[in-house]
N, C-alpha and C positions, 0 to 999 in steps of 0.2 A: 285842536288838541291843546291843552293846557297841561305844563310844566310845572315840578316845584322843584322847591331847592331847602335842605332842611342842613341848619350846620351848627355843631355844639363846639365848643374847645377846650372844652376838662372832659375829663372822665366820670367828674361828678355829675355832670349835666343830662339828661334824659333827651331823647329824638322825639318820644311817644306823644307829649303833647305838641308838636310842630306837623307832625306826622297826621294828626287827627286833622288840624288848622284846614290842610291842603287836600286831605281824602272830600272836609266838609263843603270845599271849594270845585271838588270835581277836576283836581287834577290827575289826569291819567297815567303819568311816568311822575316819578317823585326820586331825586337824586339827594343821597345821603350824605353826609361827610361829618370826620372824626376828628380835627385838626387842632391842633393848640396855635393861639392868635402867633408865638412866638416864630413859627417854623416860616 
């Protein structure tokens, strides 16, 4: 099973093309995150 990991850290930033990267990769579970580098 293959993993991904998609992480932006603005608000302005988009998931969708990270999100495509790792579908075209054939990763099965794709974990999301929203975080700003500062926190």
């Amino acid at each position: 099973m293959f993993l991904g990991y998609a992480r932006v850290s603005t608000q302005d930033q988009n998931l969708n093309r990270q999100m495509d990267q790792l579908r075209e990769a054939r990763c099965e579970r794709i974990f999301c995150e929203r975080i700003p580098g500062t926190k």
